[in-house]
C-alpha positions as CSV (number, residue, x, y, z in Angstrom):
1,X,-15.0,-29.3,-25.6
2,X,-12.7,-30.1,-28.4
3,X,-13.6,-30.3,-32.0
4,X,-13.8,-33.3,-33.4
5,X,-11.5,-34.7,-36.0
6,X,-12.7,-34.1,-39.4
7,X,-13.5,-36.9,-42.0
8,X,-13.7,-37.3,-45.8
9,X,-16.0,-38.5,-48.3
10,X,-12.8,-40.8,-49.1
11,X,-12.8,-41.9,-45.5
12,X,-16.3,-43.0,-45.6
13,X,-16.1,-44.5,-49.7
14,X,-13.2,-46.6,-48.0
15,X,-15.2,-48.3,-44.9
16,X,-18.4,-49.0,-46.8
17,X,-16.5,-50.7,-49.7
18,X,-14.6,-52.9,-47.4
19,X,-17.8,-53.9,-45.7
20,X,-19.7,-54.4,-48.8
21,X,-17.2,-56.7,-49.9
22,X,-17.1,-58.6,-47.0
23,X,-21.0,-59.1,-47.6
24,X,-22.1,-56.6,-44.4
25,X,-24.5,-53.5,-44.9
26,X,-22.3,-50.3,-44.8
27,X,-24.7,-48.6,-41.8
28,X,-23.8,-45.2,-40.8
29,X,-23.2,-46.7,-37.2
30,X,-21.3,-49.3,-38.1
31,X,-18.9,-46.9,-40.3
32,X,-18.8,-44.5,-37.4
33,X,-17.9,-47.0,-35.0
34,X,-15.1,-48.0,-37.8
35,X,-13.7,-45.0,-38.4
36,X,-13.9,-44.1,-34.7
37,X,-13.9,-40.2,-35.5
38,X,-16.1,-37.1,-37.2
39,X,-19.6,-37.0,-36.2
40,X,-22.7,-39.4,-36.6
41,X,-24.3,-36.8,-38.7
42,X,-21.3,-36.2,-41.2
43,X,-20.8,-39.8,-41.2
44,X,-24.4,-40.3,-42.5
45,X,-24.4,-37.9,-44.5
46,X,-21.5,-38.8,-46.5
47,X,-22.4,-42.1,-46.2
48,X,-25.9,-41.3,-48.3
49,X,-23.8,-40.0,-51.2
50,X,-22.0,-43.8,-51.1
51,X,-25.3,-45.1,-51.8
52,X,-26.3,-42.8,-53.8
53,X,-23.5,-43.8,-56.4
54,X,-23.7,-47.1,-55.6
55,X,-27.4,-47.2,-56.6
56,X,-26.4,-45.3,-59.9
57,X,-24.1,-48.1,-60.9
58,X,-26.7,-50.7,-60.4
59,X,-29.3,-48.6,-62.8
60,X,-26.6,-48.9,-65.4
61,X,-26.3,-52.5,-65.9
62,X,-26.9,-53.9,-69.5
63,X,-30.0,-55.2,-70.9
64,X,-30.9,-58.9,-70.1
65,X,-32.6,-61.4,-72.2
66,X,-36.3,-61.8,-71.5
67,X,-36.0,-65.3,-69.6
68,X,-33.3,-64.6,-68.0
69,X,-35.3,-61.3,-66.9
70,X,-38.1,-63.8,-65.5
71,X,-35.4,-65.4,-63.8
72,X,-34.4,-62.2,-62.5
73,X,-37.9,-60.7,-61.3
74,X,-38.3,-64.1,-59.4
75,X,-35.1,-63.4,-57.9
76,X,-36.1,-59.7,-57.7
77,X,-39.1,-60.7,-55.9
78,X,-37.4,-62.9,-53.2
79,X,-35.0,-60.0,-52.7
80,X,-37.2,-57.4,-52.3
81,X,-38.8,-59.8,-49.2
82,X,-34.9,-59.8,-47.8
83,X,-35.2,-55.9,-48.7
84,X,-37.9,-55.7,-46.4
85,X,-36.3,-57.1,-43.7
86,X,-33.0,-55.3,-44.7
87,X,-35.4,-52.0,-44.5
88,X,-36.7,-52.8,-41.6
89,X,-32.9,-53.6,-40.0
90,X,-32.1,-49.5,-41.9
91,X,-34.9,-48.3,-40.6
92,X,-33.9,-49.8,-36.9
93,X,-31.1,-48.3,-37.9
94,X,-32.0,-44.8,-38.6
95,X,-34.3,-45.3,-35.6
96,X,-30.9,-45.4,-33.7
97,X,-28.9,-42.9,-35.8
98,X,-31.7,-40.8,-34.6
99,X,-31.1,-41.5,-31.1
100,X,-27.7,-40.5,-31.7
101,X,-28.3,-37.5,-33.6
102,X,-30.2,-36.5,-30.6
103,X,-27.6,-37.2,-28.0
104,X,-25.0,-35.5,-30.2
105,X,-27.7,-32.5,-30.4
106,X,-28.1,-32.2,-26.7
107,X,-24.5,-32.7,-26.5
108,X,-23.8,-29.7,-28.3
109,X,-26.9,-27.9,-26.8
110,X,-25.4,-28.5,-23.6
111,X,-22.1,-27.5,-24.9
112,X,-23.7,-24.1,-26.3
113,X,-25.1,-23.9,-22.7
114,X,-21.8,-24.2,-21.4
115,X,-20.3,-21.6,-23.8
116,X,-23.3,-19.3,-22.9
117,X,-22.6,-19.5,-19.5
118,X,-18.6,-18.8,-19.7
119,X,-19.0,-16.3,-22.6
120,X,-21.7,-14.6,-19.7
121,X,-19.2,-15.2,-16.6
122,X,-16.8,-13.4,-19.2
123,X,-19.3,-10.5,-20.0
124,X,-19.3,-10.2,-16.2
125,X,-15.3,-10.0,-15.2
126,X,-14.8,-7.7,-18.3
127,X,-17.7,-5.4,-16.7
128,X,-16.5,-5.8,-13.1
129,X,-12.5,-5.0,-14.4
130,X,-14.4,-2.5,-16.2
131,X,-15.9,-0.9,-12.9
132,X,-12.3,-1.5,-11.2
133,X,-10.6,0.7,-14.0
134,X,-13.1,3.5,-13.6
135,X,-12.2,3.4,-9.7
136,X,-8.3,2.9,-10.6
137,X,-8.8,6.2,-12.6
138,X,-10.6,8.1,-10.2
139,X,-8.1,7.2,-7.8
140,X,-5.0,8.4,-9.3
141,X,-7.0,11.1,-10.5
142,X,-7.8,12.3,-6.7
143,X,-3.8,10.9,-5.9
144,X,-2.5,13.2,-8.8
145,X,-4.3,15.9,-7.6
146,X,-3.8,15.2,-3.7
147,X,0.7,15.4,-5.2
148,X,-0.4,18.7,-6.6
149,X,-1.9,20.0,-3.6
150,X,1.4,18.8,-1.7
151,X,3.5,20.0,-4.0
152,X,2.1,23.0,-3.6
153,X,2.0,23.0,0.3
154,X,5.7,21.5,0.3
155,X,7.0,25.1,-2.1
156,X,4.6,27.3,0.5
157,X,6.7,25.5,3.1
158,X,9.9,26.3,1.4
159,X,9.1,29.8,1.3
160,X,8.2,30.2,4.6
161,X,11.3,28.2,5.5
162,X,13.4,30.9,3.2
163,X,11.8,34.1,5.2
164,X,11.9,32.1,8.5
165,X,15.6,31.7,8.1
166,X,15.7,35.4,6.6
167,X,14.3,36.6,9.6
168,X,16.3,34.2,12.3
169,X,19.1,35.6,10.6
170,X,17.9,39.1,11.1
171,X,17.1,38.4,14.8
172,X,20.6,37.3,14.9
173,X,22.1,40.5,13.8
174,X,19.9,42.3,16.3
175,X,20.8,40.0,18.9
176,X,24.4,41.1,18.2
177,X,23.6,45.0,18.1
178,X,21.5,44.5,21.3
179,X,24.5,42.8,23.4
180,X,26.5,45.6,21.9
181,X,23.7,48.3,23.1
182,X,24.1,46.3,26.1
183,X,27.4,46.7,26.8
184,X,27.6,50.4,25.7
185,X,25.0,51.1,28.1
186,X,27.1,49.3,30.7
187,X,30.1,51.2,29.7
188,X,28.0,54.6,29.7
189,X,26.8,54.0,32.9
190,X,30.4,52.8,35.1
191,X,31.2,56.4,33.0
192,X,28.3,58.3,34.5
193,X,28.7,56.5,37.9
194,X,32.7,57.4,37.9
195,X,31.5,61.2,36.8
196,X,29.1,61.5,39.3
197,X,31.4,60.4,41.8
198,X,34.1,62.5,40.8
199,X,31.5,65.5,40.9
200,X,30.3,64.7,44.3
201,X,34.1,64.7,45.0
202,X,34.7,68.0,43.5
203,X,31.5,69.6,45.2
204,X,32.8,68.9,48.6
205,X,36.3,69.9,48.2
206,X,34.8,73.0,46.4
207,X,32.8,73.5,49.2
208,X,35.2,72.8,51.4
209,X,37.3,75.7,49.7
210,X,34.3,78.1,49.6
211,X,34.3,77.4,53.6
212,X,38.2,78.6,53.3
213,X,37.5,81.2,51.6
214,X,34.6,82.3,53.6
215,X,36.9,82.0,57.2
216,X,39.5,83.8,55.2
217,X,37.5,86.9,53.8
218,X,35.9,86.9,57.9
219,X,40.1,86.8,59.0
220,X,40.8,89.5,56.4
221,X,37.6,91.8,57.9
222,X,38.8,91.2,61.2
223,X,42.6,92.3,60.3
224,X,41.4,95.2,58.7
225,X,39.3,96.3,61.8
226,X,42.1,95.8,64.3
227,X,44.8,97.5,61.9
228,X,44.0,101.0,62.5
229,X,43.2,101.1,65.8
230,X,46.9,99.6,66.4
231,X,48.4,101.9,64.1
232,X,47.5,104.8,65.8
């Protein structure tokens, strides 16, 4: 609700002269309707200090003579008749200022009820942001610490990457000195094969020979046995 614009006692002094002169009774209703602004309660009560001087200007009035004073008290008595309808038209009046006093009241009770509420509904969202912060800040808590573990898993990964590629590289260079092996062996073995071969060779022509030799030691027994016998 907005606040109301404020008023003066100067704003109030101003209505309730113009009225008086115009021969109307300055009311706090009529002077709030006038003024069209502030509250019924400022209104009256600034309006009560307007009085107030203006009944301090009447007590001050000089001295009359005593007849004319009779006069007066005549004219004091008739007046005070009209004041009693005019009392009875303020109190009418306050009757109603009352009213309105009480509508402005439950006006602003109903405001404060208003404010009560939001200022509550507030209380609340600051308490539920409140709850969503705490979860905010156990979830990046739980997310820092869920990097850290990855982080941690990701170097373990590098390192095993590092040795994985130490040892591929390793089983490379075996790879290589195993095809070499390989073809060594290969080598070694068309050797052996051609060695064995050319043993097998050798034994047969050597046993071939020893066969030679054999028939020609038996030739060279049988020459010796027939030479004497022919020489003599």
């Amino acid at each position: 609700m907005p606040r109301e614009a404020s008023i003066t006692q100067i704003d109030v002094n101003v209505i309730a002269d113009q009225m008086h002169a115009c021969g109307s009774k300055p009311t706090a209703r009529a002077v709030y309707l006038q003024l069209g602004r502030g509250s019924m309660a400022t209104v009256l009560r600034l309006l009560q200090v307007w009085q107030g001087e203006q009944k301090r200007a009447e007590d001050t009035t000089l001295q009359l003579p005593v007849g004319l004073q009779r006069a007066l008290l005549d004219t004091i008595a008739r007046e005070v008749a009209n004041a009693r309808t005019t009392l009875e038209e303020a109190l009418a009046e306050a009757g109603q200022i009352q009213k309105d006093l009480i509508r402005e009241n439950e006006a602003q009770q109903a405001d404060l009820a208003g404010l009560s509420e939001t200022l509550e509904k507030a209380r609340s969202e600051r308490d539920q942001f409140a709850g969503r912060l705490a979860q905010a800040d156990h979830a990046l808590g739980h997310s820092q610490a869920k990097a850290e573990q990855l982080r941690q898993e990701a170097e373990y990964a590098r390192t095993e990457q590092a040795k994985a590629e130490l040892l591929l590289e390793g089983m490379s260079r075996m790879e290589i000195e195993l095809t070499t092996l390989r073809d060594t062996l290969a080598t070694e073995r068309d050797v052996r094969a051609s060695a064995q071969q050319a043993a097998a060779v050798a034994e047969a022509r050597m046993a071939q020979m020893e066969a030679w030799l054999s028939k020609t030691h038996q030739r060279l027994a049988t020459f010796e046995v027939c030479s004497p016998l022919m020489v003599s």
